[in-house]
C-alpha positions as CSV (number, residue, x, y, z in Angstrom):
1,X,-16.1,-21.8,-0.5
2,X,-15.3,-18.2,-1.1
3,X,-11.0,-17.2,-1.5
4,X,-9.1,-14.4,0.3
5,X,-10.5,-10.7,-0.3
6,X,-9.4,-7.2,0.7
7,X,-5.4,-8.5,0.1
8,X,-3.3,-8.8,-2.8
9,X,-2.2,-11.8,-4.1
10,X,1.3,-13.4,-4.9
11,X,3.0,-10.6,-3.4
12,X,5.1,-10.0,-0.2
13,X,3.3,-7.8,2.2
14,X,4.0,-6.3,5.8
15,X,0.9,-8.0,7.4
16,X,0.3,-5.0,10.0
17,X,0.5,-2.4,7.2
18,X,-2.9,-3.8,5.7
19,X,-5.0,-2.1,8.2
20,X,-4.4,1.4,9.5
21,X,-5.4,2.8,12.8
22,X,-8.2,5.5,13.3
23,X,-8.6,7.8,15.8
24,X,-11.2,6.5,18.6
25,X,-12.1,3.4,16.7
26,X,-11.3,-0.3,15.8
27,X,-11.1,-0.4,12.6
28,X,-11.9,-4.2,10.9
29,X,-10.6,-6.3,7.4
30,X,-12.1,-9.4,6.6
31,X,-9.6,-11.0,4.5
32,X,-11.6,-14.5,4.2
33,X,-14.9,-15.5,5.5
34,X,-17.5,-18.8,5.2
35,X,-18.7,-21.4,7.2
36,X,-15.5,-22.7,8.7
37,X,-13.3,-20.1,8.8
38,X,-12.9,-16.3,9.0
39,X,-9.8,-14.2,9.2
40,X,-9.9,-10.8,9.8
41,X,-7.1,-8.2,10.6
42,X,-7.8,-5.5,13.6
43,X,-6.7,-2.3,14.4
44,X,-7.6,-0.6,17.8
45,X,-7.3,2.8,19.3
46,X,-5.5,3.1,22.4
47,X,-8.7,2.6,25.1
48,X,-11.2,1.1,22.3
49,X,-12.6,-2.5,22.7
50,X,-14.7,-5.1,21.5
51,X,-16.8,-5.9,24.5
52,X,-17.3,-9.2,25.9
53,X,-18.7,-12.2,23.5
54,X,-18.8,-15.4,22.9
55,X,-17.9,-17.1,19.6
56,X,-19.1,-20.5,18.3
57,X,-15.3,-20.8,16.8
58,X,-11.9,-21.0,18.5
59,X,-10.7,-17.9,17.8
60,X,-6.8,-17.4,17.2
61,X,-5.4,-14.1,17.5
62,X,-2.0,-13.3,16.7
63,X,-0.6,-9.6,17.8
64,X,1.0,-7.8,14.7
65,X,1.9,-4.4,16.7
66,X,1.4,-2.4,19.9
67,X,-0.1,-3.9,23.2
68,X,-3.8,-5.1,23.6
69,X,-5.7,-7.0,26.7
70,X,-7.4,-10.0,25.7
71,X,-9.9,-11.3,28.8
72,X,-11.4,-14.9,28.4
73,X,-13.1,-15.9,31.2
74,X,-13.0,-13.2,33.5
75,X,-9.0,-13.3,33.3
76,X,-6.7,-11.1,31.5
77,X,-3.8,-11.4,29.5
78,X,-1.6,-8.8,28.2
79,X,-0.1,-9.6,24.4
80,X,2.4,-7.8,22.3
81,X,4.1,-8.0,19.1
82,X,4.6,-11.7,18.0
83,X,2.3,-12.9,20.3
84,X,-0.7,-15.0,20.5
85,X,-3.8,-16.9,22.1
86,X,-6.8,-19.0,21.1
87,X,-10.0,-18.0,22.7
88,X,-12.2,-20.8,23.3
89,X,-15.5,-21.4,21.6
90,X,-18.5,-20.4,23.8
91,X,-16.3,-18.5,26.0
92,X,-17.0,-15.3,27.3
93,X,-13.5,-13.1,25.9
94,X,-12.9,-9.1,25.1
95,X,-10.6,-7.3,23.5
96,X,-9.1,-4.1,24.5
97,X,-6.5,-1.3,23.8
98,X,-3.9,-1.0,26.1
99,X,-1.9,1.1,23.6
100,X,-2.2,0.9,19.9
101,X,-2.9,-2.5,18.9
102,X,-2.9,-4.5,15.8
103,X,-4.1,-8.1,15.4
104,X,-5.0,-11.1,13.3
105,X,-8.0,-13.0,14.3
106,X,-8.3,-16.3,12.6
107,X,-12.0,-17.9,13.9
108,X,-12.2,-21.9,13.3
109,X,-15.8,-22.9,13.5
């Protein structure tokens, strides 16, 4: 079982800080990743997405700045700063953009 990567260790960190945005992309982290679990911080564009999947995890995310849409199932939900919602394994879900938005995604599989 692999550690944490991409972070420093035994030091106090602003979370959101750790992944910057880019113009017109989502940008991605992986901080930690084997067969149960993987934990990866997001940063998204205002309008850019990750289209609709499915995951064979439950997939935690946590908002760490700005405003995003998360859609499971058809429905949406609007989260912001200090915020959060699992996302079912082997439901259909998508991320979007509404404004600049920062998350964690922990996946439990």
């Amino acid at each position: 079982m692999s550690g944490m990567k991409n972070i420093e260790k035994a030091e106090v960190m602003v979370l959101k800080e750790q992944v910057a945005y880019q113009a017109g992309q989502v940008v991605s982290k992986t901080l930690a990743q084997n067969d149960h679990v993987s934990v990866t911080l997001f940063s998204f564009d205002k309008g850019e997405e990750i289209s609709t999947h499915e995951s064979k995890g439950d997939a935690f995310v946590t908002c760490l700045d700005g405003k995003g849409k998360i859609t499971i199932d058809g429905k949406e939900y609007i989260l912001q700063e200090g915020q959060s919602i699992v996302m079912p394994a082997g439901h259909p879900h998508a991320v979007f953009g509404e404004e600049q938005f920062k998350m964690l995604l922990v996946v439990v599989f």
